[in-house]
Backbone as XML, in Angstrom:
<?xml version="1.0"?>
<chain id="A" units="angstrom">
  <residue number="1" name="UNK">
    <atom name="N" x="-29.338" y="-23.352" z="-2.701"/>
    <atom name="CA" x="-28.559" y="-22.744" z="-1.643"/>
    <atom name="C" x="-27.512" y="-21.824" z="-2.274"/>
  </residue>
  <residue number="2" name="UNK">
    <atom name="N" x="-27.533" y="-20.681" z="-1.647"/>
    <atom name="CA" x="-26.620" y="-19.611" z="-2.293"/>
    <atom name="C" x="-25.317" y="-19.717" z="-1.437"/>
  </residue>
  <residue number="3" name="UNK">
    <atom name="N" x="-23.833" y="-19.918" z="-2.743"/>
    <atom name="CA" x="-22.771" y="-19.949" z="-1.732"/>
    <atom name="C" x="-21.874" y="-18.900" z="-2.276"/>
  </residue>
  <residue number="4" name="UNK">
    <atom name="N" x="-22.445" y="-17.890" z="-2.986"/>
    <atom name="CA" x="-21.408" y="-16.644" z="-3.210"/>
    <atom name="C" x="-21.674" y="-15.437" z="-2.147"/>
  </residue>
  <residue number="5" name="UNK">
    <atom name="N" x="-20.436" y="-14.966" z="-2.080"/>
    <atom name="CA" x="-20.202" y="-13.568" z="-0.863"/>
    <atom name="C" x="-19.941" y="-12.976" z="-2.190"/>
  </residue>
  <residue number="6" name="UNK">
    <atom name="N" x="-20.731" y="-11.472" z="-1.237"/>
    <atom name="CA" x="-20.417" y="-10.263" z="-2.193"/>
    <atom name="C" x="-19.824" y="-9.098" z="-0.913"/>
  </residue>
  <residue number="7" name="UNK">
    <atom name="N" x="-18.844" y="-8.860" z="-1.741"/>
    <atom name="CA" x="-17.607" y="-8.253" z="-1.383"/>
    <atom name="C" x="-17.178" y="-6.780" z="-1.419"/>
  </residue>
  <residue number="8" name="UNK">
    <atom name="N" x="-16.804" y="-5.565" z="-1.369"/>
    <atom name="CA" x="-16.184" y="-4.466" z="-1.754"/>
    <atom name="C" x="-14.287" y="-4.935" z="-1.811"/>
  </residue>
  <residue number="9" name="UNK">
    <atom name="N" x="-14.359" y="-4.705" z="-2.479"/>
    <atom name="CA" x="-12.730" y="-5.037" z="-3.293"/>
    <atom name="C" x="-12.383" y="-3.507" z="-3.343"/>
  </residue>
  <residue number="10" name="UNK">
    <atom name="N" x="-10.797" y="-3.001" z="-2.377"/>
    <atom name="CA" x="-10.655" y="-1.467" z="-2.904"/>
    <atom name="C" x="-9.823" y="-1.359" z="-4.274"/>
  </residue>
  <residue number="11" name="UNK">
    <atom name="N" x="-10.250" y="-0.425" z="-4.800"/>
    <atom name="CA" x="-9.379" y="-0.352" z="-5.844"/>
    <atom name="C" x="-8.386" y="0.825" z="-5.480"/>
  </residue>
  <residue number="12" name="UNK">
    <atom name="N" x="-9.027" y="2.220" z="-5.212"/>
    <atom name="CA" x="-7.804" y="2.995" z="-5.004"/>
    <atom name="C" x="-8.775" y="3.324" z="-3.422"/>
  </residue>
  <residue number="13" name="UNK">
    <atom name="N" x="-7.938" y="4.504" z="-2.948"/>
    <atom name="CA" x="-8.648" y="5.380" z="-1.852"/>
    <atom name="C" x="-10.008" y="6.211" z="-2.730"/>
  </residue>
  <residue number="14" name="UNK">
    <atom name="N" x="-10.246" y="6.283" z="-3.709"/>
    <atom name="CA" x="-11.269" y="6.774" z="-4.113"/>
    <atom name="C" x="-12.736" y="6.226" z="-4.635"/>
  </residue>
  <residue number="15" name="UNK">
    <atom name="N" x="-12.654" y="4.976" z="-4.788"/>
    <atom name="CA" x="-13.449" y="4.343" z="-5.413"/>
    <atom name="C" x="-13.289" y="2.674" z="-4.853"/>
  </residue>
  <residue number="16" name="UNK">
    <atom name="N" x="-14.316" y="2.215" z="-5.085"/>
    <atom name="CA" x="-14.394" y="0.547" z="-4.560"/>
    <atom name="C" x="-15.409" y="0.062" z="-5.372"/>
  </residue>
  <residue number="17" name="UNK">
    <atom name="N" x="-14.637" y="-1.373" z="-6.062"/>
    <atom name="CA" x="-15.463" y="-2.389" z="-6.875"/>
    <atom name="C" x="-15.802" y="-3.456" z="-6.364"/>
  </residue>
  <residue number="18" name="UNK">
    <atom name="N" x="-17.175" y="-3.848" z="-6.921"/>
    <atom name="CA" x="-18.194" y="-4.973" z="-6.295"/>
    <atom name="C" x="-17.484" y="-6.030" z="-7.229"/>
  </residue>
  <residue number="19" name="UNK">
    <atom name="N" x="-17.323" y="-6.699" z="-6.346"/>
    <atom name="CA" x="-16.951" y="-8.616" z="-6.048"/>
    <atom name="C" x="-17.808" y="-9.456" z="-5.917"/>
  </residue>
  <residue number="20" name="UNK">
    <atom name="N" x="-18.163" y="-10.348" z="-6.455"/>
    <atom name="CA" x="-18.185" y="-12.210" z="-5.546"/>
    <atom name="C" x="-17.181" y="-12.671" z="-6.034"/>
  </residue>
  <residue number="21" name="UNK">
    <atom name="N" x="-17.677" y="-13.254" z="-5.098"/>
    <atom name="CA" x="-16.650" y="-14.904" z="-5.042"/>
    <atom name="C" x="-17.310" y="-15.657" z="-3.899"/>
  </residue>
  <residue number="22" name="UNK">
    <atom name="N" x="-16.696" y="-16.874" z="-4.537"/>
    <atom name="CA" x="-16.860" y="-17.924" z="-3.770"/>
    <atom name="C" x="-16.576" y="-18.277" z="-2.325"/>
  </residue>
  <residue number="23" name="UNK">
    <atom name="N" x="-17.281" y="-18.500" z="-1.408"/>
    <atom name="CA" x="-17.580" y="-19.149" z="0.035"/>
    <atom name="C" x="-15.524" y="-19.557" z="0.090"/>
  </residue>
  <residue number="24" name="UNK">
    <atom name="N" x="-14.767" y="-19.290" z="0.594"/>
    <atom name="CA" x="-13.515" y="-19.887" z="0.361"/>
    <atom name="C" x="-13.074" y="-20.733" z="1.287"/>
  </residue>
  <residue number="25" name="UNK">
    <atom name="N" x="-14.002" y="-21.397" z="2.146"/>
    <atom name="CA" x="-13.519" y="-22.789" z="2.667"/>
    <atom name="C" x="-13.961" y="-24.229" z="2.136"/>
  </residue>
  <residue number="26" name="UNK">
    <atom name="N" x="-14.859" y="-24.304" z="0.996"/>
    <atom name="CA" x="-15.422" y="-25.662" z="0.784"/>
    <atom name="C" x="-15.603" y="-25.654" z="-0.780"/>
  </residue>
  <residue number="27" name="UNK">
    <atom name="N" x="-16.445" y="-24.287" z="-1.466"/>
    <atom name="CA" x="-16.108" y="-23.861" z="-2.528"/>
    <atom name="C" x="-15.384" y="-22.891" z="-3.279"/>
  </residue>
  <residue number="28" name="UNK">
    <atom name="N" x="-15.665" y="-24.117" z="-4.981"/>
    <atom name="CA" x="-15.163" y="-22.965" z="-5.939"/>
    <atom name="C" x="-15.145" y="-22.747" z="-7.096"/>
  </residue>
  <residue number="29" name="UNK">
    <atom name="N" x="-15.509" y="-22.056" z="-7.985"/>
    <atom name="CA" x="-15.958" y="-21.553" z="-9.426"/>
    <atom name="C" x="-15.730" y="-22.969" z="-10.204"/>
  </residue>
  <residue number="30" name="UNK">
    <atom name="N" x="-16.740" y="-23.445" z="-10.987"/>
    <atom name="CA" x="-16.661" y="-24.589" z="-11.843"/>
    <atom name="C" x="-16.619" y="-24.131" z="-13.329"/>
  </residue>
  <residue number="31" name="UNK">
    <atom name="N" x="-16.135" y="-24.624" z="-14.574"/>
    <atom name="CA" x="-16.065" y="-23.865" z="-16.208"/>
    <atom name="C" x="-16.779" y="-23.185" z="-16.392"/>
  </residue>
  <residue number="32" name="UNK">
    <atom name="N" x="-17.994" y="-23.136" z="-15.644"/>
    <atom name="CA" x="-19.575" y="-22.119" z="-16.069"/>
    <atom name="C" x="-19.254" y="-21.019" z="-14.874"/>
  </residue>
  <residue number="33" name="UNK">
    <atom name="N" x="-18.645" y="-21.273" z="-14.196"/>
    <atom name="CA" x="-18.536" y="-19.774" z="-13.371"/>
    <atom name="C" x="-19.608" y="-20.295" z="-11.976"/>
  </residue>
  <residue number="34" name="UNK">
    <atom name="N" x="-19.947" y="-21.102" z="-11.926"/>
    <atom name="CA" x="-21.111" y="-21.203" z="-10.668"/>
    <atom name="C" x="-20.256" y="-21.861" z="-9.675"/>
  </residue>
  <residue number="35" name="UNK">
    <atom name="N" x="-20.594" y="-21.586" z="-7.991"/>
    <atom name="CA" x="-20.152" y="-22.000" z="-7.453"/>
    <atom name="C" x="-20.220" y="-23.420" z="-6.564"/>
  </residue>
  <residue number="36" name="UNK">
    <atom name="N" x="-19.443" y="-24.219" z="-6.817"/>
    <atom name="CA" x="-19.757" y="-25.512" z="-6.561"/>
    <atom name="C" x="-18.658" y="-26.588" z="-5.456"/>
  </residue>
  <residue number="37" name="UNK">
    <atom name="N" x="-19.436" y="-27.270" z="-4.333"/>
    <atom name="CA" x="-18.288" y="-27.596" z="-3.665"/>
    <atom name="C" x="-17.236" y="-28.432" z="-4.391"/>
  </residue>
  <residue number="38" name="UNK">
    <atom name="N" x="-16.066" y="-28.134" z="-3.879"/>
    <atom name="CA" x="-14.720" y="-28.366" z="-3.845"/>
    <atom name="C" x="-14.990" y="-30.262" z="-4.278"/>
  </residue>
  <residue number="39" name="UNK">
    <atom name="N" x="-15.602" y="-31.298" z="-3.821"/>
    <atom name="CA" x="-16.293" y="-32.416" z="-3.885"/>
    <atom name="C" x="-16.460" y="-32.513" z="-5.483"/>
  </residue>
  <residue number="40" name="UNK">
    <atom name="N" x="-17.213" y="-31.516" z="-6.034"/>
    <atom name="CA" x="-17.883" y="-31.564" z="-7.470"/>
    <atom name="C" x="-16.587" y="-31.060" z="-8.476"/>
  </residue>
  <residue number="41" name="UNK">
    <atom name="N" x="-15.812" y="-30.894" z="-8.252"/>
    <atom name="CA" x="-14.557" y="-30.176" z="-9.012"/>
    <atom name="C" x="-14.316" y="-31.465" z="-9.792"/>
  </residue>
  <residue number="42" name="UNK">
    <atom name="N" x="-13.491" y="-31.188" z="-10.866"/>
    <atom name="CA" x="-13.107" y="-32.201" z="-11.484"/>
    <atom name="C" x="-11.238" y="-32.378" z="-10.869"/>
  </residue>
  <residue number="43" name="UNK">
    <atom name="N" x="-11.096" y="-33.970" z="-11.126"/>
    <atom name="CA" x="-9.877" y="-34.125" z="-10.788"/>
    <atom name="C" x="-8.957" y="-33.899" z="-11.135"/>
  </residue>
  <residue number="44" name="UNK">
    <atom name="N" x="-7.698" y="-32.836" z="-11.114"/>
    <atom name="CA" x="-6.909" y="-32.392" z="-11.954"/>
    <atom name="C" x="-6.020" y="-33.470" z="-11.828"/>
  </residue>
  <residue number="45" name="UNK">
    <atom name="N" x="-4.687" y="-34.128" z="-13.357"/>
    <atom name="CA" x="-4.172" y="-34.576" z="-12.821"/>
    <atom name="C" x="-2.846" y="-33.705" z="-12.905"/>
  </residue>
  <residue number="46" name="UNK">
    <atom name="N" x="-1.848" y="-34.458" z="-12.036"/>
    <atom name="CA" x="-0.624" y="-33.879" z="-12.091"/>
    <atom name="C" x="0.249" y="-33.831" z="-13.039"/>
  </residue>
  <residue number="47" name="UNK">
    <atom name="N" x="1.017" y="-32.765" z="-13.696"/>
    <atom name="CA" x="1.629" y="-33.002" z="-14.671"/>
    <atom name="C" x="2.765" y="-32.186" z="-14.284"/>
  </residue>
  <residue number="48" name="UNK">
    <atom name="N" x="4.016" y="-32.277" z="-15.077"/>
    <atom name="CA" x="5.157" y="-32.180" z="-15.047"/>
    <atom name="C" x="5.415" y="-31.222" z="-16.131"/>
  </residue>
  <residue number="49" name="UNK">
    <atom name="N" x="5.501" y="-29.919" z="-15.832"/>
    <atom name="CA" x="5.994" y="-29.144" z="-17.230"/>
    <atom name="C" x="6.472" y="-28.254" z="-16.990"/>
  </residue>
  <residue number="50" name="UNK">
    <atom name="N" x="7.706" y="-28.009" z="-17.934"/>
    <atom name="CA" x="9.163" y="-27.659" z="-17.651"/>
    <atom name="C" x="9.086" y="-26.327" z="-18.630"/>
  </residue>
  <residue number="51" name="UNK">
    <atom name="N" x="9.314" y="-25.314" z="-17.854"/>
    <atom name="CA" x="9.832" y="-24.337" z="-18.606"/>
    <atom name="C" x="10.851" y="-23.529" z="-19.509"/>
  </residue>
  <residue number="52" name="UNK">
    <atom name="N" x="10.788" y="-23.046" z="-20.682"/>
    <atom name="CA" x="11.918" y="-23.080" z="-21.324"/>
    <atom name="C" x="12.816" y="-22.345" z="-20.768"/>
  </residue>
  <residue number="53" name="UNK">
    <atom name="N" x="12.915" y="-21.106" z="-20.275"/>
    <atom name="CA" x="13.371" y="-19.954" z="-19.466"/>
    <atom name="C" x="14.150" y="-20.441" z="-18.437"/>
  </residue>
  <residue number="54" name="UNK">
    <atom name="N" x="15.028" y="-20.210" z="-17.842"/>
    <atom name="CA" x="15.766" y="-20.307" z="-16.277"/>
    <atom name="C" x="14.608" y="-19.079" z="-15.471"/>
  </residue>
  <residue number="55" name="UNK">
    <atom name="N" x="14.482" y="-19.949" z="-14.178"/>
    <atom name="CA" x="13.556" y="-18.885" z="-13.323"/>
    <atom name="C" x="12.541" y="-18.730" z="-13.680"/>
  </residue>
  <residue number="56" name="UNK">
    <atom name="N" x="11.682" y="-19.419" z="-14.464"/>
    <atom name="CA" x="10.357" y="-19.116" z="-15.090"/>
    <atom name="C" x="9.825" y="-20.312" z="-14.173"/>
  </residue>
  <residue number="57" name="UNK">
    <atom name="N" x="8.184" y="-20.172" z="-13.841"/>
    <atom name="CA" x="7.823" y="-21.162" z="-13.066"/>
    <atom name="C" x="6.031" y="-21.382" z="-13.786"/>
  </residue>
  <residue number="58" name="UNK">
    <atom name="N" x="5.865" y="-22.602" z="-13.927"/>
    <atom name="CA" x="4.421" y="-23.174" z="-14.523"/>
    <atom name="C" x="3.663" y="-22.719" z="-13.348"/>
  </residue>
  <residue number="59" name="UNK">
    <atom name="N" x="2.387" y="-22.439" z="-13.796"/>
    <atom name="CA" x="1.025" y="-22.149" z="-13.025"/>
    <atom name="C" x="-0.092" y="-21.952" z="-14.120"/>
  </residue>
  <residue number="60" name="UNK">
    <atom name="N" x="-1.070" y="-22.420" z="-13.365"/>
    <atom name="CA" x="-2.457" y="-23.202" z="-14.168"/>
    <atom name="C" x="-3.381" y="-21.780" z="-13.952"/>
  </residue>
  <residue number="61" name="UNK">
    <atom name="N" x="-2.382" y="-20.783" z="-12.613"/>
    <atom name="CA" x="-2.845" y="-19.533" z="-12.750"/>
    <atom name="C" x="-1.353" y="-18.651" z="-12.445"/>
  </residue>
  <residue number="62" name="UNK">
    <atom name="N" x="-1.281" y="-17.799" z="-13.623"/>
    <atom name="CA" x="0.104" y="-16.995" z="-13.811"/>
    <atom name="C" x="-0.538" y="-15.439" z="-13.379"/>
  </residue>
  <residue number="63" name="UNK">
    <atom name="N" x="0.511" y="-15.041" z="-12.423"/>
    <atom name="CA" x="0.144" y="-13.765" z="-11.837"/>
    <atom name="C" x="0.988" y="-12.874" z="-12.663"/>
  </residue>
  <residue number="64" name="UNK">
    <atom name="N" x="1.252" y="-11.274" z="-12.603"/>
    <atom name="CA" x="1.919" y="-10.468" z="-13.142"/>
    <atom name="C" x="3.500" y="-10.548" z="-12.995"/>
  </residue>
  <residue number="65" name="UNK">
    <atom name="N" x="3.754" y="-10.169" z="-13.899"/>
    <atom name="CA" x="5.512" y="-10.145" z="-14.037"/>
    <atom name="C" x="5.815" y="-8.618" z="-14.441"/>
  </residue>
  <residue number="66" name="UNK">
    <atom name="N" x="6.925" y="-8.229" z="-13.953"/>
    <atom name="CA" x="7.720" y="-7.119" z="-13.676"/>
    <atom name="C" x="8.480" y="-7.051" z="-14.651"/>
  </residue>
  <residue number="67" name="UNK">
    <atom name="N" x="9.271" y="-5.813" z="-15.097"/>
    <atom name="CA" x="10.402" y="-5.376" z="-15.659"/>
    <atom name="C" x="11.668" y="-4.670" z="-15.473"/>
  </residue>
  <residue number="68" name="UNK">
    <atom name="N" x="12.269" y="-5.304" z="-15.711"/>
    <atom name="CA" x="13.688" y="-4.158" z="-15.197"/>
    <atom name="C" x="13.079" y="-2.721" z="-15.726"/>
  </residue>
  <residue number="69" name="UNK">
    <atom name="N" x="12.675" y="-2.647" z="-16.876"/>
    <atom name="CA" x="12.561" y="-1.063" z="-17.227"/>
    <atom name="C" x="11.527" y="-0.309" z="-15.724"/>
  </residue>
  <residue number="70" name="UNK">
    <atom name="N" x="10.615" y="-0.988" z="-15.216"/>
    <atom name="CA" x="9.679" y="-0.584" z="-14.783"/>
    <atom name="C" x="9.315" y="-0.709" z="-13.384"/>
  </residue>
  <residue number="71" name="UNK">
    <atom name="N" x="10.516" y="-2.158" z="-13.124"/>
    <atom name="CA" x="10.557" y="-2.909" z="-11.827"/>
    <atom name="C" x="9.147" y="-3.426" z="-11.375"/>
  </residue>
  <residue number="72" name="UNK">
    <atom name="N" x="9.481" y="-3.563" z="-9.612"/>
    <atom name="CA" x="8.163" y="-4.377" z="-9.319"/>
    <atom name="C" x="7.058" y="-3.253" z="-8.939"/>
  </residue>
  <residue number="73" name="UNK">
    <atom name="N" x="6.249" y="-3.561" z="-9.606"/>
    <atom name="CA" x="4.686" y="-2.979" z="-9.752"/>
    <atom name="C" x="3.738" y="-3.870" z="-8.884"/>
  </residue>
  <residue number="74" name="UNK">
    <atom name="N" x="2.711" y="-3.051" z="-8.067"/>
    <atom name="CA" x="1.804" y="-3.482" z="-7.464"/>
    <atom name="C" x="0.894" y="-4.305" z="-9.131"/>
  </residue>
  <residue number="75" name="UNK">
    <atom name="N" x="0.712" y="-5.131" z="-8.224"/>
    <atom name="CA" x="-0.265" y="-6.117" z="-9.404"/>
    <atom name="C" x="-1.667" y="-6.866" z="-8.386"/>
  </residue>
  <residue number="76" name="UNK">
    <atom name="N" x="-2.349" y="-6.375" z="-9.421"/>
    <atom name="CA" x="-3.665" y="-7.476" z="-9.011"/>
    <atom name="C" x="-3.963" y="-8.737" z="-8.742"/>
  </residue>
  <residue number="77" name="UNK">
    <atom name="N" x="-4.467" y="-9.387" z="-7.662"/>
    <atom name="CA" x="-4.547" y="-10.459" z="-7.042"/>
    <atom name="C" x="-5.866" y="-10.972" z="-8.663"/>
  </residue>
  <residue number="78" name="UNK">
    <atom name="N" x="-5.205" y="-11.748" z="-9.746"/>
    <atom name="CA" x="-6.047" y="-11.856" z="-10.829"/>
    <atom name="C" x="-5.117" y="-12.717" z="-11.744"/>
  </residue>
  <residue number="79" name="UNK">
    <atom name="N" x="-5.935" y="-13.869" z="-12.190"/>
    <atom name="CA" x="-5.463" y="-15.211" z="-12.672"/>
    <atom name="C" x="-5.364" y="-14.291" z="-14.314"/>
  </residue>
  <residue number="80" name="UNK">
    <atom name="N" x="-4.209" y="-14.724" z="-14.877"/>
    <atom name="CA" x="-3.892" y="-14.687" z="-15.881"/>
    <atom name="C" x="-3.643" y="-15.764" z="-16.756"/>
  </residue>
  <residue number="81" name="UNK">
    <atom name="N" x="-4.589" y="-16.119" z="-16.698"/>
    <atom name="CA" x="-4.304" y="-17.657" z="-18.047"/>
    <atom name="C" x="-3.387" y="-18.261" z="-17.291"/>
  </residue>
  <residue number="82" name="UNK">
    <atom name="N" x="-2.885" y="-19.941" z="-17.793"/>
    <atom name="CA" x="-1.797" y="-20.414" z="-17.624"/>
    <atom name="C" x="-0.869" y="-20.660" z="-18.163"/>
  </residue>
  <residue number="83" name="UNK">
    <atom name="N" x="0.303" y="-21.084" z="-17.739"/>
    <atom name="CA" x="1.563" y="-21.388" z="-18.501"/>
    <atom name="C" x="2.631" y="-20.824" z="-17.610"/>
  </residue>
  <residue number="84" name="UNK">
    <atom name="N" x="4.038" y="-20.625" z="-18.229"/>
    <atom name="CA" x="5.131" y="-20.427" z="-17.416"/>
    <atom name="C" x="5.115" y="-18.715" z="-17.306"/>
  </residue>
  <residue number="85" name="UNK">
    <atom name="N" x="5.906" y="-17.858" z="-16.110"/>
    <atom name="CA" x="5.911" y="-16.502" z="-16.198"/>
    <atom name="C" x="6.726" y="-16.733" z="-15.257"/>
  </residue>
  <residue number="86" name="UNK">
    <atom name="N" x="7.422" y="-15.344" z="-15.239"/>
    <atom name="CA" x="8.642" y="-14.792" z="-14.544"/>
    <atom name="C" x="8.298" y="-14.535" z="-12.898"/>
  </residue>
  <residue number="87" name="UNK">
    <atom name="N" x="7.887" y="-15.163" z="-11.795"/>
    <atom name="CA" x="7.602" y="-14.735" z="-10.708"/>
    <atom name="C" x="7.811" y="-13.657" z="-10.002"/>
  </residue>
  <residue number="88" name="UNK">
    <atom name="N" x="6.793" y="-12.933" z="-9.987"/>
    <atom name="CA" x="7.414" y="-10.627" z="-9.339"/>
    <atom name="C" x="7.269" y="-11.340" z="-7.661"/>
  </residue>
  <residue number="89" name="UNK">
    <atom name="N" x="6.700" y="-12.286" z="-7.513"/>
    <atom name="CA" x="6.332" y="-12.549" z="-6.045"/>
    <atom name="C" x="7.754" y="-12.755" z="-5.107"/>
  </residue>
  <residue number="90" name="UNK">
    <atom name="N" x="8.773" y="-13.293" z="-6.420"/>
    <atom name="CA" x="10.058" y="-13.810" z="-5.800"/>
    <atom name="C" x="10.952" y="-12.723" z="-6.196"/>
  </residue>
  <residue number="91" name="UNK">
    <atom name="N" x="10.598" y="-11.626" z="-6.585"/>
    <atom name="CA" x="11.563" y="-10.837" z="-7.159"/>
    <atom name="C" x="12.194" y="-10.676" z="-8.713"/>
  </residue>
  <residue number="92" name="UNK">
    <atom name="N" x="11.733" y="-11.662" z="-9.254"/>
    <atom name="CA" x="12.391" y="-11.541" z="-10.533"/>
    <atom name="C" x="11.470" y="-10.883" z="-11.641"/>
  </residue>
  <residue number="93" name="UNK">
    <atom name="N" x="12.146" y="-10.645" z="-12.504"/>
    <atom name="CA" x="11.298" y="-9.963" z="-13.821"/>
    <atom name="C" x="12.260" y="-10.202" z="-14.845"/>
  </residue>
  <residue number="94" name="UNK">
    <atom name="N" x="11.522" y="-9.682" z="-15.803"/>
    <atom name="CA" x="12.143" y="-9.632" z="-17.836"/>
    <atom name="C" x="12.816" y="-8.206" z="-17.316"/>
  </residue>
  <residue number="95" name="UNK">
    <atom name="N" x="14.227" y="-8.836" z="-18.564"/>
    <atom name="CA" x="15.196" y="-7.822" z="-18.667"/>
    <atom name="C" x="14.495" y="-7.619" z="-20.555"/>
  </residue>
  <residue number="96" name="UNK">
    <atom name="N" x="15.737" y="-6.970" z="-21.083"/>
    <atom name="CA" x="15.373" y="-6.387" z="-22.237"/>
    <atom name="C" x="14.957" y="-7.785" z="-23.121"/>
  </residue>
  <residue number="97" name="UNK">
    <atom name="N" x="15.248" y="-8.907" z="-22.995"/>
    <atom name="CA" x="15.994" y="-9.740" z="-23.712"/>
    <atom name="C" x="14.586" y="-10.953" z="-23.525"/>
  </residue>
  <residue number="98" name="UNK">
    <atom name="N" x="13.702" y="-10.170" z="-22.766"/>
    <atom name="CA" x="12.933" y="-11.580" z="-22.145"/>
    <atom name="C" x="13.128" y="-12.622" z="-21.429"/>
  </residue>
  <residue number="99" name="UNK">
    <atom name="N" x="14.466" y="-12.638" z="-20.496"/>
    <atom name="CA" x="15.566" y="-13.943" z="-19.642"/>
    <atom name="C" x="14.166" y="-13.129" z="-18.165"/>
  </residue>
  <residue number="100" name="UNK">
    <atom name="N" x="13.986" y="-14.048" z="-17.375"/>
    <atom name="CA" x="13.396" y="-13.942" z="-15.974"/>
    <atom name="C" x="14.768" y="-13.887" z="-14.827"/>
  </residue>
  <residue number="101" name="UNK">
    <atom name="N" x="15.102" y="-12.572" z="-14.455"/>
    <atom name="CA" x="16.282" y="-12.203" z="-13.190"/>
    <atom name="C" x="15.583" y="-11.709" z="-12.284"/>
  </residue>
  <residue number="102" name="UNK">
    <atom name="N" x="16.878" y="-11.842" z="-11.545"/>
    <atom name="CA" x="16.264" y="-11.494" z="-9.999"/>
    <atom name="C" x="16.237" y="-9.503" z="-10.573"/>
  </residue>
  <residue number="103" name="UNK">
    <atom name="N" x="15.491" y="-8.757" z="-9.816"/>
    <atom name="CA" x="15.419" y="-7.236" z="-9.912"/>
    <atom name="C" x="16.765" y="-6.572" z="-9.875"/>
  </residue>
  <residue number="104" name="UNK">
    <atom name="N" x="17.830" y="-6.947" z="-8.583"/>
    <atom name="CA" x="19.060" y="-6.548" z="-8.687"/>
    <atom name="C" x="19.904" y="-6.721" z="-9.423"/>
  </residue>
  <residue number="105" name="UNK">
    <atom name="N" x="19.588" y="-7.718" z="-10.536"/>
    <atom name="CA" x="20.460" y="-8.043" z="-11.460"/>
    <atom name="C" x="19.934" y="-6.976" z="-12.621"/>
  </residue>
  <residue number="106" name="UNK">
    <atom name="N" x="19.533" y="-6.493" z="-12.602"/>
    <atom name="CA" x="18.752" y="-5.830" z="-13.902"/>
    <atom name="C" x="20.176" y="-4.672" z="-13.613"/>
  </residue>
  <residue number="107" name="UNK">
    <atom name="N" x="20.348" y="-4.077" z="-15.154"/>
    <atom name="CA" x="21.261" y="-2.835" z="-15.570"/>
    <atom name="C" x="22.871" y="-3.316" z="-15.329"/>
  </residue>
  <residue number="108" name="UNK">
    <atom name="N" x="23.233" y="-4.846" z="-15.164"/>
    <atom name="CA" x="24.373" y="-5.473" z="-14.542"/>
    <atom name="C" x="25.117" y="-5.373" z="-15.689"/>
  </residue>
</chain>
């Protein structure tokens, strides 16, 4: 039984890239990339891990982070490894120094 959708994903107004992904109510991608119900997943457990940074936040999927030099940038809905990163979702980004601030604090 086939449970991947194939998709057009836009990239700009000029061009559009082909997608799957996974059925997103029951499944979802297993270590091999195949799609498998949510049932067959392995059990993650919970863990507790603390970031060194103020304002830095753990995720098992880390999205893009911003810069004061550069501010907030449209970023791709796209898992970046895990570990701790500066959240652009909440506003904050790296100043020169690598500290995670809110955007208005940047040039203070």
């Amino acid at each position: 039984m086939l449970h991947a959708l194939f998709v057009y994903i836009p990239c700009t107004t000029m061009c559009r890239i082909k997608e799957c992904y996974c059925s997103p109510h029951a499944y979802r991608r297993n270590a091999s990339g195949a799609c498998v119900h949510i049932n067959e997943c392995p059990k993650i457990e919970k863990m507790s891990v603390r970031c060194e940074k103020e304002n830095e936040i753990y995720s098992s999927c880390k999205g893009c982070e911003g810069k004061c030099e550069t501010g907030l940038k449209p970023c791709p809905r796209k898992c970046f490894g895990k570990g701790c990163y500066c959240p652009m979702i909440k506003n904050y980004v790296r100043d020169e120094e690598g500290n995670c601030i809110k955007v208005e604090d940047c040039n203070k």
